[in-house]
C-alpha positions as CSV (number, residue, x, y, z in Angstrom):
1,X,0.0,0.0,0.0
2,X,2.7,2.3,0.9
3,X,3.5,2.5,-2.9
4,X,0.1,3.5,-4.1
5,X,-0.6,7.2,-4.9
6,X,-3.2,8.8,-3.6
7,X,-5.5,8.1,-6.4
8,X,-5.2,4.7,-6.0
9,X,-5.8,4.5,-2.4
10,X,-9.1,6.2,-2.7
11,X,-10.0,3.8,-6.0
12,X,-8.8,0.2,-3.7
13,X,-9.7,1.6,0.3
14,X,-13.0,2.4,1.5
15,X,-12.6,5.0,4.5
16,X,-14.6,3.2,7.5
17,X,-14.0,5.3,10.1
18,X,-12.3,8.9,10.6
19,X,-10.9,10.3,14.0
20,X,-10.2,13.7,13.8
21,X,-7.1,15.2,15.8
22,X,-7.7,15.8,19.4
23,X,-5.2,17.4,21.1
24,X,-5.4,14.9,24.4
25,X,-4.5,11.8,22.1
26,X,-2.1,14.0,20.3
27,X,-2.6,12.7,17.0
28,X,-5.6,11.7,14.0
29,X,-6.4,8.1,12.9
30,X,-7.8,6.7,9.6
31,X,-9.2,3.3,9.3
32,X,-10.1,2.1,5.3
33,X,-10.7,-1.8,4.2
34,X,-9.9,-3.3,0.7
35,X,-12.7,-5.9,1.6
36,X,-10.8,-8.5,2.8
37,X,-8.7,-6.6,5.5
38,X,-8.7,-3.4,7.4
39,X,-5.8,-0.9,8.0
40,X,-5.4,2.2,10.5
41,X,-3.2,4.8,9.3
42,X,-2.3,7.3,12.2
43,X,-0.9,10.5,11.8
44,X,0.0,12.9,15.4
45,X,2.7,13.7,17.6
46,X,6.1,11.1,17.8
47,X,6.0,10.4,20.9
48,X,2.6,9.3,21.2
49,X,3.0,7.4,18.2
50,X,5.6,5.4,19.2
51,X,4.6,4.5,22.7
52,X,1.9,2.5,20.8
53,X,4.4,1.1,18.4
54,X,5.1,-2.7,19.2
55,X,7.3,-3.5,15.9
56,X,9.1,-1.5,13.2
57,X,11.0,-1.9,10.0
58,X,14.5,-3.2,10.0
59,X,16.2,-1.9,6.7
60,X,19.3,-4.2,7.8
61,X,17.3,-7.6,8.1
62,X,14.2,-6.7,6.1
63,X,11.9,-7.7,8.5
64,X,9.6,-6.1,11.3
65,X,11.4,-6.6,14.3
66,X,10.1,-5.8,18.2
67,X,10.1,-2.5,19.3
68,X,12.3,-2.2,22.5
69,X,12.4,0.6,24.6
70,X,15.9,1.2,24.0
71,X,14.9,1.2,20.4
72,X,12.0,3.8,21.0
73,X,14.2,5.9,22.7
74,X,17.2,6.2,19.7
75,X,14.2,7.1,17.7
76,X,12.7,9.9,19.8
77,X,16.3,11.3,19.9
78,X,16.6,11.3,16.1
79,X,13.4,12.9,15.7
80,X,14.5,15.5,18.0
81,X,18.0,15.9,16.4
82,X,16.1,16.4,12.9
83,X,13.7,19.4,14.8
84,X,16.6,20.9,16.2
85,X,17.9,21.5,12.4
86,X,14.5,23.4,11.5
């Protein structure tokens, strides 16, 4: 999915339920089906992203891996690294 446009998305997905942004859960949350599964996209602040995060994407082993707290942590310091340079 991640390689469909836009167009695509809104051709293949059917949008079953919208959450808007509320500023106590930080962030906005889309859920859309192709008819056989459903998928949530979520968009909002990092760190309240990633405290719900149990995997992510390993680039070096291809593979979703478990999120570790360690591993949360190096990525809140990189997102914060990447503010810091505007």
């Amino acid at each position: 999915m991640i390689k469909d446009n836009e167009a695509v998305c809104h051709k293949k997905y059917k949008t079953i339920v919208q959450l808007d942004f509320e500023s106590n859960r930080k962030c906005m949350s889309t859920i859309v089906s192709d008819g056989s599964k459903n998928i949530q996209f979520i968009k909002g602040a990092p760190e309240r992203l990633l405290e719900k995060c149990t995997k992510y994407f390993d680039k070096g082993t291809n593979a979703a891996v478990d999120m570790t707290a360690k591993q949360r942590q190096t990525f809140l310091a990189l997102i914060e690294k990447q503010a810091g340079q505007g």
